[in-house]
KOLDREN-47901 format. One record per atom (N, C-alpha, C): residue in three letters; x, y, z. Coordinates in steps of 0.1 Angstrom, whole numbers, padded with zeros to 4 digits, always signed. Layout:
<atoms>
ALAXYZ
...
</atoms>
This chain:
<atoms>
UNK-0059-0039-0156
UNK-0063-0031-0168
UNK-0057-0017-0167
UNK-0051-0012-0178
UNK-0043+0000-0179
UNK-0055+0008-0180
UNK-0058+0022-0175
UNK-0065+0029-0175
UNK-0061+0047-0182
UNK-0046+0051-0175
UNK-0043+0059-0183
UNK-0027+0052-0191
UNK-0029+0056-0200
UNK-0016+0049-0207
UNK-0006+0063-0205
UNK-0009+0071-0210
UNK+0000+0082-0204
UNK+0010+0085-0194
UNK-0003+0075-0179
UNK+0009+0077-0165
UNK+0007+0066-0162
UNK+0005+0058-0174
UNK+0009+0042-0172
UNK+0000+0039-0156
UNK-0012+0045-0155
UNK-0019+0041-0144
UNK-0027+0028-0147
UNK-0026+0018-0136
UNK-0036+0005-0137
UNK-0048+0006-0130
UNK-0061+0001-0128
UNK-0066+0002-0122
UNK-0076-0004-0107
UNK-0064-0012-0107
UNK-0057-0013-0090
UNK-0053+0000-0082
UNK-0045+0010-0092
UNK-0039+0019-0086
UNK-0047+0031-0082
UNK-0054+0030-0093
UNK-0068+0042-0091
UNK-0078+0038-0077
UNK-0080+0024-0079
UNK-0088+0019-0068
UNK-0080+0026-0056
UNK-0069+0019-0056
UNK-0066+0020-0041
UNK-0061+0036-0035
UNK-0060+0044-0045
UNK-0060+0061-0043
UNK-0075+0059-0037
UNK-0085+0059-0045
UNK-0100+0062-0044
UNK-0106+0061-0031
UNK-0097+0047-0026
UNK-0103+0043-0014
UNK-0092+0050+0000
UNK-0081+0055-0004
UNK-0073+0058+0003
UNK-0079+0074+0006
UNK-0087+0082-0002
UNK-0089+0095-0004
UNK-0101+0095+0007
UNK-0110+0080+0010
UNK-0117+0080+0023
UNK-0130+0087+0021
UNK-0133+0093+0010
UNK-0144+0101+0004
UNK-0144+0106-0008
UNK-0154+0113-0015
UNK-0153+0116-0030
UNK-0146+0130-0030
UNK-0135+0129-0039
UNK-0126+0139-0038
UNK-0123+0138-0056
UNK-0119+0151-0063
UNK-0123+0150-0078
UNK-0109+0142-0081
UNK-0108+0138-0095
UNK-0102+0129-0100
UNK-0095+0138-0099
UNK-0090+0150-0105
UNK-0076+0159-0102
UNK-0068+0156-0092
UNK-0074+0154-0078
UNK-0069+0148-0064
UNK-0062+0134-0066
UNK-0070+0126-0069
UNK-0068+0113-0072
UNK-0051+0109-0080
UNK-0051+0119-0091
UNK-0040+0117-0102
UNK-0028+0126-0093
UNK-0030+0133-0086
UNK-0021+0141-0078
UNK-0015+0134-0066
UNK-0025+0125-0059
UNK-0018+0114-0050
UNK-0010+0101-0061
UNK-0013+0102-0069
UNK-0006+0089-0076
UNK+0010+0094-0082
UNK+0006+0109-0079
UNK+0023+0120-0086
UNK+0016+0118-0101
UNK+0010+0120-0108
UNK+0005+0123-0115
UNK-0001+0133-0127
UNK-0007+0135-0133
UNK-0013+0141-0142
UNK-0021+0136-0152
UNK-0034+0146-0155
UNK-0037+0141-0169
UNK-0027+0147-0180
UNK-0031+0141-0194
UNK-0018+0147-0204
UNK-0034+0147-0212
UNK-0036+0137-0220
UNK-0048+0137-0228
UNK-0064+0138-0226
UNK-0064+0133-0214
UNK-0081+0133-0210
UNK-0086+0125-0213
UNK-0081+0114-0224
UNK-0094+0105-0225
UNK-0095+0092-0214
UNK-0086+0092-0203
UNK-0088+0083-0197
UNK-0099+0091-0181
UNK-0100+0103-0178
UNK-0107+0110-0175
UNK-0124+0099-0168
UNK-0128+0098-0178
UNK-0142+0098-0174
UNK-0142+0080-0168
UNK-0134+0072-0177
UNK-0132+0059-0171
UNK-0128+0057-0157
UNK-0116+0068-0151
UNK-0108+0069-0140
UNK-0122+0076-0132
UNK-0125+0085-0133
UNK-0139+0092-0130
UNK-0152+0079-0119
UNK-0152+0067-0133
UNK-0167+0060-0128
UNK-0157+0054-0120
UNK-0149+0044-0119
UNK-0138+0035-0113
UNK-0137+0044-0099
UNK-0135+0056-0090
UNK-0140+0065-0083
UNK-0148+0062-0078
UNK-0162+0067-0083
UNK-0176+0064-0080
UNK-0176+0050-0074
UNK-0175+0045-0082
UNK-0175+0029-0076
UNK-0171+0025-0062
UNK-0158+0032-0062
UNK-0155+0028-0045
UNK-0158+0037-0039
UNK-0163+0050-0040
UNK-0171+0057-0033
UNK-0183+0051-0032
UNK-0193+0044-0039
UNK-0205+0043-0035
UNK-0202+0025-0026
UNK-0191+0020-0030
UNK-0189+0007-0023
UNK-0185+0011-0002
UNK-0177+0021-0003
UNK-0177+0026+0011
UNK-0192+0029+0018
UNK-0199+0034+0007
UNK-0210+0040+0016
UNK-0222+0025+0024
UNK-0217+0014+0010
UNK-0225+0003+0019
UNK-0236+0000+0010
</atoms>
Protein backbone atom coordinates (compact mmCIF):
# COMPACT_ATOMS: atom_id res chain seq x y z
CA UNK A 1 0.00 0.00 0.00
CA UNK A 2 1.39 3.47 -1.12
CA UNK A 3 1.43 5.62 1.86
CA UNK A 4 3.09 8.77 0.71
CA UNK A 5 2.42 9.34 -2.98
CA UNK A 6 4.71 12.18 -3.11
CA UNK A 7 7.98 10.03 -2.19
CA UNK A 8 6.21 7.27 -3.71
CA UNK A 9 6.77 5.63 -0.05
CA UNK A 10 5.13 2.00 0.44
CA UNK A 11 4.45 0.75 3.45
CA UNK A 12 6.78 -1.99 3.73
CA UNK A 13 9.27 0.83 3.45
CA UNK A 14 8.08 2.75 6.43
CA UNK A 15 7.92 -0.48 8.33
CA UNK A 16 11.18 -1.46 7.77
CA UNK A 17 12.82 2.21 8.55
CA UNK A 18 10.58 2.04 11.83
CA UNK A 19 11.99 -1.09 12.82
CA UNK A 20 15.45 -0.29 11.65
CA UNK A 21 15.26 3.14 13.90
CA UNK A 22 15.24 0.30 16.95
CA UNK A 23 13.06 2.76 18.94
CA UNK A 24 10.55 5.64 18.67
CA UNK A 25 12.22 8.24 16.78
CA UNK A 26 9.73 11.18 15.11
CA UNK A 27 8.53 10.48 11.67
CA UNK A 28 10.86 13.45 10.43
CA UNK A 29 13.72 10.74 11.24
CA UNK A 30 12.00 8.08 9.59
CA UNK A 31 11.35 10.16 6.06
CA UNK A 32 15.05 11.26 6.38
CA UNK A 33 16.43 7.63 6.57
CA UNK A 34 14.31 6.76 3.49
CA UNK A 35 16.20 10.22 1.70
CA UNK A 36 13.11 11.71 1.94
CA UNK A 37 10.71 14.33 2.85
CA UNK A 38 7.36 15.44 3.55
CA UNK A 39 5.97 17.73 0.59
CA UNK A 40 2.14 17.74 1.62
CA UNK A 41 1.55 16.21 5.02
CA UNK A 42 -1.37 14.34 4.48
CA UNK A 43 0.34 11.17 4.53
CA UNK A 44 1.92 12.33 7.99
CA UNK A 45 -0.42 10.87 10.58
CA UNK A 46 -0.96 7.50 8.56
CA UNK A 47 3.07 7.08 8.36
CA UNK A 48 2.89 8.34 12.17
CA UNK A 49 0.35 5.19 13.44
CA UNK A 50 2.28 2.54 10.92
CA UNK A 51 5.45 3.74 13.42
CA UNK A 52 3.62 3.22 16.59
CA UNK A 53 2.77 -0.12 15.51
CA UNK A 54 6.18 -1.37 15.18
CA UNK A 55 7.18 0.48 18.04
CA UNK A 56 4.68 -1.07 20.28
CA UNK A 57 5.21 -4.61 18.35
CA UNK A 58 9.13 -4.45 19.49
CA UNK A 59 8.14 -3.76 22.96
CA UNK A 60 6.27 -7.24 23.10
Amino acid sequence: MIVCVCNALNESSVRQAAQNAGGRVSILKIYESLDATPQCGKCLCHARNICDDEHRLAQG
